[in-house]
C-alpha positions in Angstrom: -30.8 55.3 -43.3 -29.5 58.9 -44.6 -26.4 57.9 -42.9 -26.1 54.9 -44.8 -27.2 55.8 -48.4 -23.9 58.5 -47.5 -21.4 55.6 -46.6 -22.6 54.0 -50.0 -22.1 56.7 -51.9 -19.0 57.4 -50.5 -18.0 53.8 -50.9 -18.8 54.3 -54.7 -17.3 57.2 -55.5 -13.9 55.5 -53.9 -14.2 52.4 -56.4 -15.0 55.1 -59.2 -11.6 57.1 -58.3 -9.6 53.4 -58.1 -10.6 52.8 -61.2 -9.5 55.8 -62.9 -6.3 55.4 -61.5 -6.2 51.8 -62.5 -7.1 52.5 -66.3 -4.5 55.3 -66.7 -2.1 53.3 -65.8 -3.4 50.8 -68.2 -3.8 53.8 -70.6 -0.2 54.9 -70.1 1.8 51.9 -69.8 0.1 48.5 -70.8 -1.9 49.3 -74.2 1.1 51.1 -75.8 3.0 48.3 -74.4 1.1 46.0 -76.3 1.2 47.8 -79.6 4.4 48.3 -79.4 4.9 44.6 -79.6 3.2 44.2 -82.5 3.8 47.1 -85.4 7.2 48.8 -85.9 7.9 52.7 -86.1 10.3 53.7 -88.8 11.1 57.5 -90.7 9.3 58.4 -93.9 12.7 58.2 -95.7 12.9 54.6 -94.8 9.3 54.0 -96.0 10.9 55.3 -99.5 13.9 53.6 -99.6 11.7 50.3 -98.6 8.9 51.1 -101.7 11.6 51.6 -104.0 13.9 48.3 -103.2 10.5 46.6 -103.7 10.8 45.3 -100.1 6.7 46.6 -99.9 3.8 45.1 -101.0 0.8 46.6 -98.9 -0.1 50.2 -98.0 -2.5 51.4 -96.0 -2.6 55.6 -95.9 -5.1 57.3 -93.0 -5.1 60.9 -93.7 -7.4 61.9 -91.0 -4.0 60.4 -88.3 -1.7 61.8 -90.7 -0.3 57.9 -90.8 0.8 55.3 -93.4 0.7 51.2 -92.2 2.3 49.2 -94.7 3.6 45.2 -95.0 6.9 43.9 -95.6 7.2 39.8 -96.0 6.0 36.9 -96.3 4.9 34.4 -93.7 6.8 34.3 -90.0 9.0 37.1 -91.1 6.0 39.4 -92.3 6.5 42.7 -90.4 3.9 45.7 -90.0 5.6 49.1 -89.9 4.2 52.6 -89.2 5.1 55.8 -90.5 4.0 59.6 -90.3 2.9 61.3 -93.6 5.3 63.7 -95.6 2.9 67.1 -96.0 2.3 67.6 -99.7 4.3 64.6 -101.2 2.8 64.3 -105.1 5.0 61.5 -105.8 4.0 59.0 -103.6 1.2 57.2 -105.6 3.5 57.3 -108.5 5.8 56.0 -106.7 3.9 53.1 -105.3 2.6 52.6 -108.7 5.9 51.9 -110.2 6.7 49.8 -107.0 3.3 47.6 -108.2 2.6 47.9 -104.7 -1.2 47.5 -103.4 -2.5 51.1 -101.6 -5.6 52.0 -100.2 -7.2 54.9 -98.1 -8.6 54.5 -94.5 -12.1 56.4 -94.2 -13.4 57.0 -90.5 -16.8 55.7 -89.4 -17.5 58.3 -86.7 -20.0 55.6 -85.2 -17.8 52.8 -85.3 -14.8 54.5 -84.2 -16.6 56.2 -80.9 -17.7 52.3 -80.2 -14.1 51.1 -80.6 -12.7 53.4 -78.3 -15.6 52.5 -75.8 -15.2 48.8 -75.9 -10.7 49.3 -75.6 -11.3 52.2 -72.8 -14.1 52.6 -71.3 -15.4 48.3 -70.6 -12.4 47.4 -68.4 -13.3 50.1 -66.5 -16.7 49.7 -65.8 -16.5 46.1 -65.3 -13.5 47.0 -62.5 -16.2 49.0 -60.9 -19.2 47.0 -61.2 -16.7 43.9 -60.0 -15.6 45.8 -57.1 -19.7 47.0 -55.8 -20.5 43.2 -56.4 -18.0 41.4 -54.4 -18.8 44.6 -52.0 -22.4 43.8 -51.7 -21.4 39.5 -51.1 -19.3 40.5 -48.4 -21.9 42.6 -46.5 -24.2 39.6 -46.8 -21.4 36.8 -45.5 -21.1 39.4 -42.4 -24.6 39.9 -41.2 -24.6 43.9 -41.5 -25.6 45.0 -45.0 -26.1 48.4 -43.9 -23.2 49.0 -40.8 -20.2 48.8 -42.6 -17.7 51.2 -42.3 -16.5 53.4 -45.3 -12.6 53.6 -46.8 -12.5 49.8 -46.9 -11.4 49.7 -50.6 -10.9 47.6 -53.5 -14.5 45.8 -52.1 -12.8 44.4 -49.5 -12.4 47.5 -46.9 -15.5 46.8 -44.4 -13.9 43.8 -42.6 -10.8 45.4 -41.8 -12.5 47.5 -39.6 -14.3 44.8 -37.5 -13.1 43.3 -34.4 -12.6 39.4 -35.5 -13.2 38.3 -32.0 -15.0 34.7 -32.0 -18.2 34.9 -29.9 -18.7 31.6 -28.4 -22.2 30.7 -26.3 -21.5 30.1 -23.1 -23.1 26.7 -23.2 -21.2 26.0 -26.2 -17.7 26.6 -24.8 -18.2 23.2 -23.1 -16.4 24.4 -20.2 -16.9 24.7 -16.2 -14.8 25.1 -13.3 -15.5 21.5 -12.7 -13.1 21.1 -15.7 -10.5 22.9 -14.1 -8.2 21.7 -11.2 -5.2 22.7 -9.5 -6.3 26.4 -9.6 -8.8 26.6 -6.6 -7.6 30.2 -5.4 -8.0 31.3 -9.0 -11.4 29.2 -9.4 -12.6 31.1 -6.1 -11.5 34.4 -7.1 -13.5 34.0 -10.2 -16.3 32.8 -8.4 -17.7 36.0 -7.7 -17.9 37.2 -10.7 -20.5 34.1 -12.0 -22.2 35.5 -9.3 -22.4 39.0 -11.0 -23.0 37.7 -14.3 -26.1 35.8 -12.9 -27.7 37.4 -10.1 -26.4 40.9 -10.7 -29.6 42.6 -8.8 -28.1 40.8 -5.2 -25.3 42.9 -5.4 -26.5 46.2 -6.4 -28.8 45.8 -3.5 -26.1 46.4 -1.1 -24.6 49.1 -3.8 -21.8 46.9 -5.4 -20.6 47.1 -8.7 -19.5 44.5 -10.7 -15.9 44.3 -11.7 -14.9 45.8 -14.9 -12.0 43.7 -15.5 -10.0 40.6 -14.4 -6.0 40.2 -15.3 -5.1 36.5 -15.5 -1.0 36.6 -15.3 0.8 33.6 -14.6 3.5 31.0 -16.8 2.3 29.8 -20.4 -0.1 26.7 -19.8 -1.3 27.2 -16.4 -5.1 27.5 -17.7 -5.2 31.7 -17.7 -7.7 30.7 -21.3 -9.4 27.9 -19.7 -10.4 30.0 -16.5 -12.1 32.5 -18.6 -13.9 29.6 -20.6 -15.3 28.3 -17.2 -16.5 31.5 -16.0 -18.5 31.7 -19.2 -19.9 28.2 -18.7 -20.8 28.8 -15.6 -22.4 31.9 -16.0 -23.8 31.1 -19.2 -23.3 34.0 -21.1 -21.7 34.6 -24.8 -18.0 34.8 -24.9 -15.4 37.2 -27.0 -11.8 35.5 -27.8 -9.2 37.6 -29.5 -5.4 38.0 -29.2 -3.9 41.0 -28.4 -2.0 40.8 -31.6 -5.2 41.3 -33.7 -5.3 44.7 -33.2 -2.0 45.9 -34.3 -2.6 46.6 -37.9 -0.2 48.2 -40.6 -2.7 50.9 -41.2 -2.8 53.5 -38.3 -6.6 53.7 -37.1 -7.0 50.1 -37.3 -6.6 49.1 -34.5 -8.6 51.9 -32.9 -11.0 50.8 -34.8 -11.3 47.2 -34.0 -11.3 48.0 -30.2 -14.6 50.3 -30.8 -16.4 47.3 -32.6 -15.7 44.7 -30.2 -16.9 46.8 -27.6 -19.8 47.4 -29.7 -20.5 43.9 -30.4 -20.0 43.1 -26.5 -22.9 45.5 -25.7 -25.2 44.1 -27.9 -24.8 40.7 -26.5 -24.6 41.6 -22.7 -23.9 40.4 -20.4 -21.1 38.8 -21.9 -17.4 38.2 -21.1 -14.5 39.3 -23.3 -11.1 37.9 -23.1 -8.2 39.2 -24.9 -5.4 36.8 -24.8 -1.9 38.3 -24.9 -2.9 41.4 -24.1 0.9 42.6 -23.7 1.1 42.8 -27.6 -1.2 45.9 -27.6 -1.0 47.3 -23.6 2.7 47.9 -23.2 3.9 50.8 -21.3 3.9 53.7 -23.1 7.2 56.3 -23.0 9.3 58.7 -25.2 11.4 56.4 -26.5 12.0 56.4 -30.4 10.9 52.8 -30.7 7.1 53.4 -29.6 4.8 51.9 -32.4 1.7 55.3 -32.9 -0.9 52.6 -34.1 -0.2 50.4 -30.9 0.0 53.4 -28.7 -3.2 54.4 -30.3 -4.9 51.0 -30.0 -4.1 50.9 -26.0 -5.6 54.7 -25.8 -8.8 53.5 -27.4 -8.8 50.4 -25.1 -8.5 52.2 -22.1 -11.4 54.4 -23.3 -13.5 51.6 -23.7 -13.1 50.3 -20.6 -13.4 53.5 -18.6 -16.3 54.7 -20.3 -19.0 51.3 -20.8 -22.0 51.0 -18.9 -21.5 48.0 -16.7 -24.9 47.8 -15.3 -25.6 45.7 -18.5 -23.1 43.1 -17.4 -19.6 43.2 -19.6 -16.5 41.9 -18.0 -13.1 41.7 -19.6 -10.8 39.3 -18.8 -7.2 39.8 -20.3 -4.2 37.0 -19.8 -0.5 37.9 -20.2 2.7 36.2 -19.1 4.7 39.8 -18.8 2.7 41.6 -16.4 5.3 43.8 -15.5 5.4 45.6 -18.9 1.6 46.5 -18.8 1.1 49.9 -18.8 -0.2 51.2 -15.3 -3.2 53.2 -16.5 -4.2 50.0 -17.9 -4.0 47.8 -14.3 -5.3 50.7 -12.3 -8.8 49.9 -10.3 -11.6 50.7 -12.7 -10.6 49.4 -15.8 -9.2 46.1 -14.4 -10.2 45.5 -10.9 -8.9 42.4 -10.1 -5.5 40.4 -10.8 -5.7 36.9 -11.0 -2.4 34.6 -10.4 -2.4 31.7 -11.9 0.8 29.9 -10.8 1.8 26.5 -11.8 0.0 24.0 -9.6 1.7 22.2 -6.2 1.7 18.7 -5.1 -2.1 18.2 -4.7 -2.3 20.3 -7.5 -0.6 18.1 -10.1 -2.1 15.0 -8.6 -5.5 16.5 -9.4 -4.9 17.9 -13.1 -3.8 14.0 -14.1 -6.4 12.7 -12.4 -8.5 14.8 -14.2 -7.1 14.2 -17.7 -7.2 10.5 -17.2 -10.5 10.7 -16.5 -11.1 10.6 -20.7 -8.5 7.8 -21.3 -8.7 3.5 -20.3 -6.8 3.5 -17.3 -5.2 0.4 -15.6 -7.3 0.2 -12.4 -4.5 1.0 -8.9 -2.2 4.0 -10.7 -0.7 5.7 -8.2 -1.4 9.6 -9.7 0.8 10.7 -6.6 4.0 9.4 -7.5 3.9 10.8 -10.9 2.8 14.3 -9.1 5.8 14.0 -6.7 8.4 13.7 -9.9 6.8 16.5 -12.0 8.0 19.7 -9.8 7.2 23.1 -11.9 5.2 21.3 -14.7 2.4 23.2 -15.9 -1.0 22.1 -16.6 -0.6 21.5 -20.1 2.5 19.7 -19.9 0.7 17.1 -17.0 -2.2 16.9 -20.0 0.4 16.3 -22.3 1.9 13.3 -20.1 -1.1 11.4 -20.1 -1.8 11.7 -23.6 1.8 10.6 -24.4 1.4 7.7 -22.3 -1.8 6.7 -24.5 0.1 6.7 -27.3 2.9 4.6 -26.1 0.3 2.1 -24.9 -1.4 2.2 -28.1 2.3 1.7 -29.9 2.3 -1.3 -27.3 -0.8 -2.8 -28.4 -2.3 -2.6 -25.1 -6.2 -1.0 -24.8 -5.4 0.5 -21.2 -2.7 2.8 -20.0 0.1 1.6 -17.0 1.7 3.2 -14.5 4.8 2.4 -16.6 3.7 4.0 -19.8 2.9 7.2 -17.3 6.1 7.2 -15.9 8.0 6.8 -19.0 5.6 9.5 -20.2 7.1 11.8 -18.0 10.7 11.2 -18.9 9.6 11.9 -22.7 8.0 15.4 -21.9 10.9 16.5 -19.9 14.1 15.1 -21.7 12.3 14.1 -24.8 12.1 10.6 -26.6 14.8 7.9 -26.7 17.2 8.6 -29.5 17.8 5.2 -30.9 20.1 7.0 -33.8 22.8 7.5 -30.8 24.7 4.8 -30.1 27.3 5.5 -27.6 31.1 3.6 -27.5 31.8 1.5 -24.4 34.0 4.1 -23.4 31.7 7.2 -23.4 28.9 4.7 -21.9 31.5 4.5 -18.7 31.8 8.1 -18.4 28.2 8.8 -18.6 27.5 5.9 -16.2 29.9 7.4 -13.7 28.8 11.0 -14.3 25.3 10.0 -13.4 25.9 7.8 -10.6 27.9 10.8 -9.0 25.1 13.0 -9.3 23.4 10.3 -7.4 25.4 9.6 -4.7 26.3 13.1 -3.8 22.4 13.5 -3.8 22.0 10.2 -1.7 24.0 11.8 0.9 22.1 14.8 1.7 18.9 15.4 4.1 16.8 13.0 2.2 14.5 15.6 1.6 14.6 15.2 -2.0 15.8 10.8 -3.0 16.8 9.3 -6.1 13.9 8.2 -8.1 15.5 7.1 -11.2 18.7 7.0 -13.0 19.6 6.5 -16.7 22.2 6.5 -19.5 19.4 6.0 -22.7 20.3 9.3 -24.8 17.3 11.6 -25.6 15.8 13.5 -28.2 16.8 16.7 -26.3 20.5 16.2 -26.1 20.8 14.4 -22.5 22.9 11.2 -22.9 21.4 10.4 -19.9 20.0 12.0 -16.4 19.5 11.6 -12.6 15.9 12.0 -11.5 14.7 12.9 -8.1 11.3 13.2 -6.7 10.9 15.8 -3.5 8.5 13.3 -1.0 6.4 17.1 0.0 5.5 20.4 -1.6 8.7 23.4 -0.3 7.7 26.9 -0.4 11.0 28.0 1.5 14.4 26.8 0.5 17.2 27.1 3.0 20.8 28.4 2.6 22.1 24.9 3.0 19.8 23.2 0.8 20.9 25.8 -2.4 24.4 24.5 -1.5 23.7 20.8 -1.6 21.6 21.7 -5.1 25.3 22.9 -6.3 26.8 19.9 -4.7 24.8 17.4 -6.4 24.7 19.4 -9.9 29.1 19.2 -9.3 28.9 15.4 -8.9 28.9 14.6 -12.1 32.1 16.6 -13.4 33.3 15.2 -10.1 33.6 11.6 -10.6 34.8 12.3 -14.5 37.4 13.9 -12.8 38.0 11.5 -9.8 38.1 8.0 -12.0 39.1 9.5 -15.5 41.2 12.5 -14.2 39.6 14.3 -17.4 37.0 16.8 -18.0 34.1 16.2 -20.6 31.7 18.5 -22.5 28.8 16.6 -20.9 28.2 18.6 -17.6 27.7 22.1 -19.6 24.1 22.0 -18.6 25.4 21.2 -15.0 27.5 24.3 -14.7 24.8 26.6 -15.9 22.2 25.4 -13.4 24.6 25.5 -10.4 25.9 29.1 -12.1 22.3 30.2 -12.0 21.4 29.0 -8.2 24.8 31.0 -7.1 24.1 33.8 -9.1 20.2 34.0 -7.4 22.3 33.5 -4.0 24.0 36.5 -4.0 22.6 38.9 -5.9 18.8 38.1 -4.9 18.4 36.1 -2.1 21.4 38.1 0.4 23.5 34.4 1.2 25.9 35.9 0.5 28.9 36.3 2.9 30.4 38.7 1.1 27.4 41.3 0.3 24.9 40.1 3.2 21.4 41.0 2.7 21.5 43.5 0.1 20.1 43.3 -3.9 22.0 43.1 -6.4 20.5 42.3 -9.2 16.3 42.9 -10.4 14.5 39.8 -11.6 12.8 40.1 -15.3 10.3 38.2 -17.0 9.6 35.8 -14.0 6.7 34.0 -15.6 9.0 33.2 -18.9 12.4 32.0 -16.6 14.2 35.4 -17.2 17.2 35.7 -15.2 17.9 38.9 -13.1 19.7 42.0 -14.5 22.8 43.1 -12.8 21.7 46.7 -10.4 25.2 47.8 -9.1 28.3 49.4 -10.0 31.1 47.3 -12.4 33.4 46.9 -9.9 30.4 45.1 -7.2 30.0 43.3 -10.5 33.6 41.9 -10.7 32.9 41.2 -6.4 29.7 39.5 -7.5 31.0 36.9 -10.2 34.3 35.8 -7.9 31.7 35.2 -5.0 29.1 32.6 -7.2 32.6 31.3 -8.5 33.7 31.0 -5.3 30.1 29.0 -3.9 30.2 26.9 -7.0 33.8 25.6 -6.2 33.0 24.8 -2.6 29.9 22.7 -4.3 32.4 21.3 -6.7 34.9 20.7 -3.5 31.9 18.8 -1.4 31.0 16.7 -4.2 34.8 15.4 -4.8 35.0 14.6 -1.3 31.8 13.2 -1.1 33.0 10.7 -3.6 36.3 9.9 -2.5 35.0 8.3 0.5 32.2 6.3 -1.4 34.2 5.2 -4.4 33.8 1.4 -3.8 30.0 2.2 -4.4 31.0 4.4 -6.9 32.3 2.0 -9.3 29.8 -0.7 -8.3 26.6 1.1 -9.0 28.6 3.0 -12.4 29.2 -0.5 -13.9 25.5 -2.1 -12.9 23.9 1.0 -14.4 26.4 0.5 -17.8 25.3 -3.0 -17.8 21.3 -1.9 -17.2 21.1 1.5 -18.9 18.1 2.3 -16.6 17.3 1.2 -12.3 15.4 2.7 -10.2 15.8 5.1 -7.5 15.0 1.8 -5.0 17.6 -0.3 -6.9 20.0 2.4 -6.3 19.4 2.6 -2.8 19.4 -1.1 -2.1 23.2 -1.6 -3.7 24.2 1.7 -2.1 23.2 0.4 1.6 23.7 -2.7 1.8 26.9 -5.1 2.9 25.8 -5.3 6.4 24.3 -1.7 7.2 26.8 0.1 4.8 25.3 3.6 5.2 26.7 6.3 2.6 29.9 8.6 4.2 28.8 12.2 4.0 31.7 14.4 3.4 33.2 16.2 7.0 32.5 19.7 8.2 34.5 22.3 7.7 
């Protein structure tokens, strides 16, 4: 208690000093501001010269001031000037005698005066103070801890920006399990153990183990890194901290510090308990020399690491953090003992995929028979939340339909609205850009129809989007790949050619509408030779040093400027043997080249088992794959 009868004294003494400061200002600037505005200074001369032209007819004389107030006009244009008294003028009641102007003499009331200069000084003082404890005292009682607030807040405000602002959630309340979660069962088992800790923690320390101080969730945005620590809360049923990592940066240095300390003490009151910090990159970045380090972050990470190294974690306190850049965390912060375990949490594979929508559609009408495989099969690298985000699209467009249960049609065309974006009915293409983009997409999907199989045709169209496609080729791989061959990066540039390639073969012109083409086929060769050593030129050796690999960051160049001048006429060199295998490729299937260009300009939109069936048949036609060289 003697501590905190100090803080509030020190807390009062701080709104006394503001004040002061505040009502000099006022002093200084605003009242003589304000009188300024109102009566006019002029020389005792001009007071004469004014009495005797008869331009006054009021005069007020304070001798105790040494001033004279007098009036000059009538109505809007009356005026009130102010002058200083001549020393030992005789003549100036004479003077305003002859004038037949009306004088008078000003005699102080000590009383009154010393009351006047209380109410204009002293009142907007103590009302700023006695304001300012008030508002003080409300906010201590909206907080819960009247007596625990820290001093050098300010202005009545200052106590909260020293607390942590994490949201503590019950664990019951976060309405979350790990039967929520699917397509993350090596995350969901890693995570396992440490329910185990948070409930049983005695069946552990039997055997002498210590429960983990820390878990690092890294892995792409959407993946469920939030959601994971959510379920571990409802399973263990324990309360649960959320903040962001940008929380603690603050513009005052200390702040941060000093939010770390309280949600740690706030964790330790309520253990066990887990606390998450979400983005924790914003605050634990690698610390150097460099002239761009930030001192409050650097001194918000040193505090963090403190708390981490030094709790008691008998009592039960894990922290899990989640970050997409796990490479720029600093390494005292990932060393054992501060966080013990790293979590990935990749996006999900086949069964994966299939699982998460099945889970999502759980909560929405479904059409009974929807085949959730064939939607996982044509949604390669989609996260979690983008799947979630498919079936609540395909709601709405069943609800737009006026239907009460969702199709395997509204799913599909779901899909094609989260990856290229709605149909842009505003665009309305000529006949002739129509043919081009019909040929451009039916030579991506011939050149693709052509090669192992491993990866068909599942749609085509020519409907413009929302993102900028005028139209795209679709294909759905039949299994999960984990390994990617040589061959199979060179068909990938061969198909992502065809489409320049059959502008060029039938128009024997070149559009702007295989830009994004060119940069995906750029970026496979690039990844071929300075990555992945298929090269023929450089073999297996590295070239280049991948960045940001949960955010699709492309690789950084590691070699001299003349290996780099090597490196680009090599990926120009694969990408024009792509370009040259496409061209060929179509040359000897240009009768099916204009037949399936013109039924897709006619249809806008078939199906990768339309295209197929015109492709194949006339009695066993099969599809010429371009010669060996």
């Amino acid at each position: 208690m003697e501590m905190n009868d100090k803080k509030k004294r020190q807390s009062m003494m701080l709104y006394i000093l503001i004040g002061l400061v505040v009502f000099s200002l006022l002093r200084s600037f605003v009242y003589p501001n304000i009188m300024n505005g109102t009566v006019k200074e002029t020389s005792y001369s001009e007071f004469l010269t004014m009495v005797d032209s008869g331009e006054v007819d009021e005069v007020n004389l304070d001798r105790d001031n040494g001033e004279i107030t007098y009036a000059s006009g009538e109505g809007a244009t009356r005026q009130i000037y102010k002058t200083t008294l001549f020393p030992n003028d005789a003549t100036l009641v004479e003077r305003l005698e002859k004038a037949d102007v009306k004088f008078s003499a000003h005699i102080h009331d000590e009383t009154a005066s010393l009351l006047v200069y209380l109410l204009i000084n002293l009142l907007p003082l103590a009302i700023f103070i006695g304001g300012g404890w008030i508002l003080n005292r409300q906010l201590r009682k909206q907080m819960g801890d009247d007596n625990n607030m820290s001093f050098g807040g300010g202005f009545g405000l200052g106590g909260g920006l020293g607390r942590s602002g994490a949201k503590e959630v019950k664990g019951e309340e976060t309405g979350v399990t790990f039967h929520d979660v699917a397509g993350q069962d090596e995350a969901k088992e890693s995570l396992q153990e440490i329910v185990g800790f948070l409930k049983n923690p005695g069946r552990y320390a039997e055997i002498g183990a210590k429960l983990p101080h820390g878990a690092l969730l890294v892995g792409p945005p959407g993946t469920g890194k939030t959601l994971l620590a959510k379920a571990v809360a409802g399973e263990a049923n324990v309360p649960f901290f959320s903040i962001s990592g940008s929380e603690f940066v603050e513009m005052f240095v200390g702040r941060g510090a000093a939010k770390v300390r309280d949600l740690f003490k706030q964790a330790n009151e309520k253990a066990p308990c887990i606390v998450f910090i979400d983005e924790i990159d914003a605050v634990g970045k690698r610390r150097d020399s460099g002239l761009t380090s930030n001192d409050e972050r650097e001194q918000t990470l040193n505090q963090l690491l403190a708390e981490m190294d030094g709790f008691d974690n008998h009592k039960g306190i894990v922290v899990f953090a989640a970050t997409n850049r796990p490479e720029s965390l600093d390494p005292a912060l990932t060393r054992p003992g501060r966080f013990d375990r790293r979590i990935p949490v990749e996006l999900p594979d086949l069964t994966g995929r299939e699982a998460i929508l099945k889970l999502h559609a759980g909560d929405v009408k479904m059409e009974p028979g929807i085949d959730f495989g064939v939607i996982a099969r044509q949604t390669p690298g989609a996260s979690g939340a983008d799947l979630a985000n498919m079936i609540n699209e395909a709601a709405l467009r069943a609800v737009r339909m006026g239907r009460n249960r969702v199709t395997q049609n509204d799913i599909l065309e779901s899909v094609d609205v989260v990856i290229a974006g709605e149909k842009k009915k505003s665009t309305v293409l000529s006949e002739h850009e129509k043919e081009v983009v019909s040929y451009h997409e039916t030579g991506h999907a011939i050149v693709a129809a052509v090669q192992d199989g491993k990866a068909p045709v599942s749609k085509i169209t020519i409907v413009p989007r929302t993102s900028g496609a005028l139209g795209f080729t679709m294909q759905a791989e039949e299994d999960e790949r984990y390994l990617t061959t040589r061959e199979e990066y060179k068909q990938k540039i061969a198909v992502l050619c065809g489409g320049r390639a059959a502008e060029e073969l039938i128009f024997g012109q070149m559009t702007s509408g295989a830009a994004n083409d060119i940069e995906r086929a750029t970026r496979i060769a690039r990844a071929m030779v300075t990555q992945l050593g298929m090269s023929d030129r450089f073999g297996m050796m590295a070239l280049g040093q991948s960045r940001n690999q949960y955010l699709g960051g492309d690789a950084t160049l590691t070699c001299s400027e003349g290996t780099a001048q090597e490196v680009d006429a090599e990926v120009q060199r694969l990408v024009e043997e792509g370009h040259q295998t496409a061209l060929e490729t179509l040359r000897k299937n240009r009768f099916k080249l204009h037949e399936i260009a013109h039924y897709l300009q006619k249809k806008e939109t078939i199906t990768g088992e339309e295209f197929m069936r015109i492709l194949t048949r006339d009695d066993g036609f099969a599809p010429q794959m371009p010669s060996a060289e």
